[in-house]
C-alpha positions in Angstrom: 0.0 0.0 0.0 1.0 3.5 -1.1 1.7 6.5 1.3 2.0 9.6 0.2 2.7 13.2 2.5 3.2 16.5 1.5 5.4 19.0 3.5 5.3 22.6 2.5 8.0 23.9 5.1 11.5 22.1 3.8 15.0 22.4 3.6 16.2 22.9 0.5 16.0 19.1 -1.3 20.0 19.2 -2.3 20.4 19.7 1.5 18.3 16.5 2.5 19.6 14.6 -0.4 23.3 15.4 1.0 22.0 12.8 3.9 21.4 9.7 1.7 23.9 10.3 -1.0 25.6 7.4 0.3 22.8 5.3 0.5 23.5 2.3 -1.9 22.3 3.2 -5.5 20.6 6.7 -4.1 20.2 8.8 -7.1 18.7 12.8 -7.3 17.7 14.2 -10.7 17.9 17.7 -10.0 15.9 20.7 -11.7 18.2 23.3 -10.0 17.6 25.7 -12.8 13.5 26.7 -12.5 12.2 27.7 -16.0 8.9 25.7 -18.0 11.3 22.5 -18.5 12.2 21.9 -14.8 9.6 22.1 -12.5 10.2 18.9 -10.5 13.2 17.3 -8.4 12.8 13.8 -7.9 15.3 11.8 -5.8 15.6 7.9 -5.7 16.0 5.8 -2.5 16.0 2.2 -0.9 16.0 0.3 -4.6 13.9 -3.0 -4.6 14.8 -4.1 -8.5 18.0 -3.4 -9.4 18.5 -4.2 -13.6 22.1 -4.0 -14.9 23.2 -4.5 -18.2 27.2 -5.1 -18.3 29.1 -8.0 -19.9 25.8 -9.9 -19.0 22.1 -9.0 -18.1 21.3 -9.2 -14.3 18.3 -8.6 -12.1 19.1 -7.8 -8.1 22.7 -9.6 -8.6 21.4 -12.3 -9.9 22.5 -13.3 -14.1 19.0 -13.5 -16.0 18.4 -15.3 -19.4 16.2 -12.3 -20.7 17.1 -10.0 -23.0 17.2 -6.2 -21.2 14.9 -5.0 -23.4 12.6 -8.2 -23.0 12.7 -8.0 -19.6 11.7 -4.7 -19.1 8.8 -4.2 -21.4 7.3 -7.5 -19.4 7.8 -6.0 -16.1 6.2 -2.7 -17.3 3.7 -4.9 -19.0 2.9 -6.8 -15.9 3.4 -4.1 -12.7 1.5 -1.5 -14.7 0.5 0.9 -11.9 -1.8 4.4 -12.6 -0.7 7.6 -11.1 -3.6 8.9 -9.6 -1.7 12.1 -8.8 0.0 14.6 -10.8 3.4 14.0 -9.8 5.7 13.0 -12.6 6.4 10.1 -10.8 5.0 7.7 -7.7 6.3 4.3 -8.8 8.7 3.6 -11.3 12.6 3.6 -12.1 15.8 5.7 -12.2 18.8 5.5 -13.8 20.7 5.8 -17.5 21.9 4.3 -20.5 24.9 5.0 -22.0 25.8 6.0 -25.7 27.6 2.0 -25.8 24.5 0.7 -25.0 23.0 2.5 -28.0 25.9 1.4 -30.0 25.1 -2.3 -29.6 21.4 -1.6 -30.2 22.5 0.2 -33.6 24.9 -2.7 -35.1 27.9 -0.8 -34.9 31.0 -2.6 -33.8 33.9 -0.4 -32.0 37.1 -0.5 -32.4 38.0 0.4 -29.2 38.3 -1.3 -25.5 35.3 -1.4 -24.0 35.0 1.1 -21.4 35.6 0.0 -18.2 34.0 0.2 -14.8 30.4 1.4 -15.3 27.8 -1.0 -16.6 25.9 0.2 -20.3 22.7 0.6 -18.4 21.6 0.6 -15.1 17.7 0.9 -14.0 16.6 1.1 -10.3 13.1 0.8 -9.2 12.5 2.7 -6.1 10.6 2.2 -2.9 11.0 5.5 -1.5 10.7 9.1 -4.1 11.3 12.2 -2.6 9.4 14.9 -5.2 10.0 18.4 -5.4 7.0 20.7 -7.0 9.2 23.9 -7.4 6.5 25.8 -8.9 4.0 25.2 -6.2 7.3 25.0 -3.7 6.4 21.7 -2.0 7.6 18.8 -0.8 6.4 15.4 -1.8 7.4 11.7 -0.1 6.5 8.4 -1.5 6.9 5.1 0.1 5.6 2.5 -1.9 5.8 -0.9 0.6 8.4 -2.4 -1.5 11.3 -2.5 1.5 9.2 -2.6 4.5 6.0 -1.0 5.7 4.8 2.5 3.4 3.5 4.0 6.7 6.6 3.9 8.9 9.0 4.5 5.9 7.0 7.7 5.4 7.1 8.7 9.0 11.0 8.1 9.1 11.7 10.0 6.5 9.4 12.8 7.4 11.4 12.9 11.3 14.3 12.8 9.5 13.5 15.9 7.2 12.3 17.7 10.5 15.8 17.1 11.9 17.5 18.7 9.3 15.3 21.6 9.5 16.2 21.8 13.0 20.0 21.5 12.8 20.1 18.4 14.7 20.1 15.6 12.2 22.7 12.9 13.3 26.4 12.9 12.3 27.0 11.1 9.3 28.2 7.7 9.7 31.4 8.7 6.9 34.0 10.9 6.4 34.4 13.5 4.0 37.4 14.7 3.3 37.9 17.5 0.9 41.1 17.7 -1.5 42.1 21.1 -2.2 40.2 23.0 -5.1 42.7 23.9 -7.8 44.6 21.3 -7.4 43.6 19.5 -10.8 45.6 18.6 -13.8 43.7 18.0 -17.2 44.7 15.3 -19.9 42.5 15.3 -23.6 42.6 11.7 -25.3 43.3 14.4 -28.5 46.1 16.9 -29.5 45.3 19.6 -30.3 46.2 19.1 -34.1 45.0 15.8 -34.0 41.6 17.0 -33.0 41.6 19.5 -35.9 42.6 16.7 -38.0 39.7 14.9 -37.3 37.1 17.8 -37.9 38.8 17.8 -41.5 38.0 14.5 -41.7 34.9 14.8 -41.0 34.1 17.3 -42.9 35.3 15.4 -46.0 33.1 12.8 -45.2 30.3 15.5 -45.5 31.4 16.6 -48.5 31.4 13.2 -50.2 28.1 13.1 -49.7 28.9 10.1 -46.9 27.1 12.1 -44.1 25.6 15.7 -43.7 26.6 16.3 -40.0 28.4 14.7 -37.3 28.9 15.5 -33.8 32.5 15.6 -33.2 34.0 15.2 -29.3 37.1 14.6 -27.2 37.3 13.1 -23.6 39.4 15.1 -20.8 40.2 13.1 -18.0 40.6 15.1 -14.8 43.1 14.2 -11.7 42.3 15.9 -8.4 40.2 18.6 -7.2 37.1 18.3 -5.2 34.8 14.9 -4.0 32.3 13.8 -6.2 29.3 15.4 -4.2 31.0 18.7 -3.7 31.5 18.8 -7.3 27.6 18.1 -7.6 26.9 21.2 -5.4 29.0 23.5 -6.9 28.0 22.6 -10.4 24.4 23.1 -9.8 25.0 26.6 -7.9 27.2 28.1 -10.3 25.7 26.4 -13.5 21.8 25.4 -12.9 20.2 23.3 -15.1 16.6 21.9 -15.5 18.1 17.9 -16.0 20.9 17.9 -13.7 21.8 14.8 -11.4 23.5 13.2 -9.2 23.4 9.0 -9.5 25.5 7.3 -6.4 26.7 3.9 -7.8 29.3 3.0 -5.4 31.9 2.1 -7.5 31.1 5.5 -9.6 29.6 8.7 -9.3 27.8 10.5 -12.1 27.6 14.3 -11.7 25.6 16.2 -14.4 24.3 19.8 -15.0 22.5 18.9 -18.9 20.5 21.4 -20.4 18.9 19.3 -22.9 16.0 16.6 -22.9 16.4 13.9 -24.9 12.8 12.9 -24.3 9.8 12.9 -22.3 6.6 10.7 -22.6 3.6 11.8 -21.0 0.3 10.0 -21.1 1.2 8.8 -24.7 2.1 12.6 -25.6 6.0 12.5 -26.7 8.3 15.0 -26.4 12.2 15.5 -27.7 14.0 19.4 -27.9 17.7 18.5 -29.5 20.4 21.5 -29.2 22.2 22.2 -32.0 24.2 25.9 -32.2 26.3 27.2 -29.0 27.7 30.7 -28.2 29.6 31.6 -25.0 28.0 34.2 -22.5 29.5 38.1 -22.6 31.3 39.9 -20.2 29.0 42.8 -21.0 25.4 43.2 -21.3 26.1 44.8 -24.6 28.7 41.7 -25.7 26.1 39.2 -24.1 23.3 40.6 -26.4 25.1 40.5 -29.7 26.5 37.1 -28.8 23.1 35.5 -28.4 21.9 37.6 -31.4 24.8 36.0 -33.7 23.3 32.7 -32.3 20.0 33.7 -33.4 21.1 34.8 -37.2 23.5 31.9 -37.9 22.9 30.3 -40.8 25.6 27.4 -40.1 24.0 26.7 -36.8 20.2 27.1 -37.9 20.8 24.4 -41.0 22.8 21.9 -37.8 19.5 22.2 -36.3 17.0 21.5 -39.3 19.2 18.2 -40.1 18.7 17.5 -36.6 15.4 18.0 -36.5 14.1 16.5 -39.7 16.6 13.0 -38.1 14.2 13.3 -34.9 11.0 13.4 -36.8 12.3 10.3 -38.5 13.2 8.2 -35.3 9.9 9.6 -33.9 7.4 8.3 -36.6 9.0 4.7 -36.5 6.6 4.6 -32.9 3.9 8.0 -33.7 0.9 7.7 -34.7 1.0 8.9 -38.6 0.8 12.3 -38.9 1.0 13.1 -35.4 4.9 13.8 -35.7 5.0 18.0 -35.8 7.8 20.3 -35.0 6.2 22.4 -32.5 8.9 25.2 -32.1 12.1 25.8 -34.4 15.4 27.9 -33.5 14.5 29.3 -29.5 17.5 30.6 -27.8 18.1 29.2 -24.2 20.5 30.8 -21.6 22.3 29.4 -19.4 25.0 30.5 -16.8 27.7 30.0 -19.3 26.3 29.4 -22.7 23.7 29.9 -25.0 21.7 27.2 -26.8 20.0 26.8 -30.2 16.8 24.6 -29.7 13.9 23.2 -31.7 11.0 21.2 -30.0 9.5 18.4 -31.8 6.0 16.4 -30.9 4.3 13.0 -31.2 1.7 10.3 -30.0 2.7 7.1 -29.5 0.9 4.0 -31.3 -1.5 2.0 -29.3 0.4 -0.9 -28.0 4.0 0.5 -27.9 5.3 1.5 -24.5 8.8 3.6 -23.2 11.2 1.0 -24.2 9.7 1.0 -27.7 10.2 4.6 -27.7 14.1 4.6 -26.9 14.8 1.6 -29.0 13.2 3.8 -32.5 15.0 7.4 -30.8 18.1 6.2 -28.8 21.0 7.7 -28.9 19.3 11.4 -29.4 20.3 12.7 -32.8 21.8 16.1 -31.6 24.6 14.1 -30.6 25.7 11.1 -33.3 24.1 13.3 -36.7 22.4 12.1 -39.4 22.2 9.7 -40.7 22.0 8.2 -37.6 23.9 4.5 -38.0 26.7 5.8 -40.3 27.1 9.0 -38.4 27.6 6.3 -35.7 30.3 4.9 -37.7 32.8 7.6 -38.5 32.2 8.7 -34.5 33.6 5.1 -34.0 36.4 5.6 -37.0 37.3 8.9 -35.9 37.1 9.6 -32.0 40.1 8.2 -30.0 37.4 6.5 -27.7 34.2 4.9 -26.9 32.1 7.3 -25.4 30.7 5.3 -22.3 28.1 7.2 -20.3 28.6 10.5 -22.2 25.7 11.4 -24.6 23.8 9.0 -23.5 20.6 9.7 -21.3 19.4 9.9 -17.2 16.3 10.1 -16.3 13.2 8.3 -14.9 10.2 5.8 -16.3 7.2 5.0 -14.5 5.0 2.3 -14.1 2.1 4.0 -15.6 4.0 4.2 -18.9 5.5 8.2 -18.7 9.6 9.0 -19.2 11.7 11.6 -19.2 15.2 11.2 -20.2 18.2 13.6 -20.7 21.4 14.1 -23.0 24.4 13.3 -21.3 26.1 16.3 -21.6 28.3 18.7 -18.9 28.1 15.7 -17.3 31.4 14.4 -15.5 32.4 10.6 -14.1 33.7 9.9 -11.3 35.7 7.0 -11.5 38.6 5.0 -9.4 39.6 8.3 -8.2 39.8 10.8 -11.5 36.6 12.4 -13.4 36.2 11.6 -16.7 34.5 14.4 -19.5 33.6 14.3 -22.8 33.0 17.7 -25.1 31.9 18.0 -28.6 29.9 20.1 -30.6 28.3 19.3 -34.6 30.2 19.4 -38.0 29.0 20.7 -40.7 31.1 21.7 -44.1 30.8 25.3 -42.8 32.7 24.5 -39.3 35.7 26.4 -38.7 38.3 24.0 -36.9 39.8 26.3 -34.6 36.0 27.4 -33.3 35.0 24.2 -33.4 38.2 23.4 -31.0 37.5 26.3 -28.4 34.1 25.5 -28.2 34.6 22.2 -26.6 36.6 24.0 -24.1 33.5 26.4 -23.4 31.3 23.7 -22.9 33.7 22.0 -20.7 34.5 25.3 -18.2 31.5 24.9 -16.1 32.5 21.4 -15.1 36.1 22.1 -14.9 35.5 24.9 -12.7 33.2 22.9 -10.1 35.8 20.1 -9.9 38.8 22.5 -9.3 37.9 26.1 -9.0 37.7 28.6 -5.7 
């Protein structure tokens, strides 16, 4: 049986978060940035269904014959659940899955090492959601019975968030101990030339007719600098986003500030906004305004975005309803703390009979971020990038028993792994790119993160 309370006196949800982040599997997918696309903050505890896809498929530890895929449409088939609320979420799962997973999916071979250490997709069905209505600036708990009795899971949590609003929640049970901010060093898995090298290439590919655009990135691997969470809390201060996170996976950390959906489902009604086009923010209001006005009037960047588009309309009419597929808002600039953002919003209903996992398998990985088309754009990513990707540009996010998702682009989004953070940056090639932009701009994507691991 279900319990639900609402609180409308809180602490701030990043603040109670902070005492469960190292709860096994404890995830929080943040909205710190309040604008139309992030209204809610949902965090993830006390996991009763753990589904890992690594070398091999497993459910709670245990190795299961199933395909993912298989596995997952039955149980959402058979543990279908209505939300009688209108909370995005009261029963469902959390987690992510990476741009290797949609590799595999596609067909296309690597010809790298795997990457190690973090599974291709991980899904968590929780017991416990915290929910945060920022609009309406309360406080929602969910205890589904899963790990022990709804009522007194409820109650617990609820003392708990009392002590925290009273400065006397306990000490925690860990340490934290906080390396010195600065103190990072910063290795690319390209030169500098190299990288150049590979936008030419790509753009000869484009000019041979073999693609017409390609997103092109580089991984930096950082060494030092601050602990996963503190990173997490900087990040989201400095450089809020509406589908930020922060998964706690033991052996990893993931630590993301994305700006861009990949896609939300709700009651049928799909939705996917790709970025294509970025400018840095000014140091003047003057600078600031003609920066995000050159955005506005680039040609280069508004034709990136129409391939884009037009590859998303595709993906989303393998699973639409005919007809239904319409782009419901073309070339909207977004701002954000460092950037700005080219966007287009494009709409659907899903068929009768298809359900989320349908959805990813005819739209995963997002377009913005392989190019078009899709499977060979995968290809020369593989030919040309010195890596597998991994987790970056791949998606987080939730799905819920009553059939509704809402999944991100992995993007200024960095790994915490053994000890170092891993990054990737990129931005699209077209046959207008200019390398050396092209070049700087994945730096500019990249200082927001950089300066949460490492800054003052």
């Amino acid at each position: 049986m279900r319990t639900i309370r609402v609180i409308e006196k809180y602490p701030p949800l990043c603040q109670i978060f902070e005492q469960y982040e190292k709860e096994p599997m404890a995830v929080f997918l943040d909205s710190s940035l309040e604008n139309h696309l992030g209204r809610y903050s949902i965090v993830g505890l006390f996991p009763y269904l753990s589904l890992i896809k690594g070398e091999t498929f497993t459910v709670n530890g245990r190795e299961c014959g199933k395909s993912f895929e298989a596995y997952v449409k039955e149980y959402l088939e058979n543990h279908r659940e209505e939300n009688p609320t209108e909370l995005p979420i009261v029963s469902g799962a959390i987690g992510y899955f990476s741009y290797d997973y949609g590799m595999e999916k596609e067909g296309v071979k690597s010809r790298h090492e795997k990457h190690d250490g973090i599974p291709q997709c991980i899904l968590c069905f929780y017991d416990v959601f915290l929910v945060e209505d920022l609009r309406e600036h309360k406080l929602y708990v969910v205890a589904n019975g899963m790990c022990g009795d709804s009522l007194e899971m409820a109650d617990r949590i609820l003392r708990q968030i009392a002590e925290i609003s009273d400065g006397i929640f306990p000490e925690k049970r860990w340490a934290e101990k906080q390396t010195a901010p600065g103190a990072i060093s910063v290795e690319a898995n390209f030169e500098k030339e190299e990288y150049l090298q590979a936008v030419k290439d790509t753009i000869s590919h484009i000019t041979e007719g073999d693609i017409y655009i390609m997103n092109m990135t580089q991984r930096l691997k950082v060494f030092g600098g601050r602990l996963p969470w503190q990173v997490f809390k900087r990040l989201r201060k400095d450089n809020p986003s509406p589908f930020g996170g922060y998964f706690q996976y033991g052996d990893f950390q993931v630590v993301c500030a994305s700006p861009e959906r990949f896609i939300q489902m709700k009651k049928g009604h799909v939705i996917t906004r790709p970025i294509k086009g970025t400018r840095k923010r000014g140091r003047t209001r003057a600078e600031d305004e003609a920066l995000r006005q050159e955005l506005l009037e680039s040609e280069k960047d508004k034709s990136e975005l129409l391939m884009i588009v037009d590859l998303e309309r595709n993906d989303l009419n393998r699973v639409c309803v005919p007809g239904s597929v319409q782009v419901t808002e073309l070339f909207a600039v977004e701002t954000y703390a460092t950037v700005f953002h080219l966007v287009a919003t494009v709409e659907g209903e899903l068929e009768q009979g298809k359900n989320v996992m349908d959805l990813i398998e005819a739209a995963f990985p997002g377009g913005s971020i392989t190019g078009a088309p899709k499977l060979r754009a995968m290809e020369v990513i593989d030919e040309l990038e010195h890596g597998r990707r991994g987790l970056y540009t791949g998606s987080m996010g939730y799905l819920t028993l009553d059939g509704d998702c809402d999944f991100n682009i992995v993007i200024r989004t960095a790994l915490c792994l053994e000890g170092s953070y891993e990054l990737g940056v990129g931005g699209g090639i077209t046959c207008e790119s200019e390398l050396e932009f092209e070049y700087e701009e994945t730096f500019q994507k990249a200082k927001a993160v950089l300066e949460a691991i490492g800054g003052e």
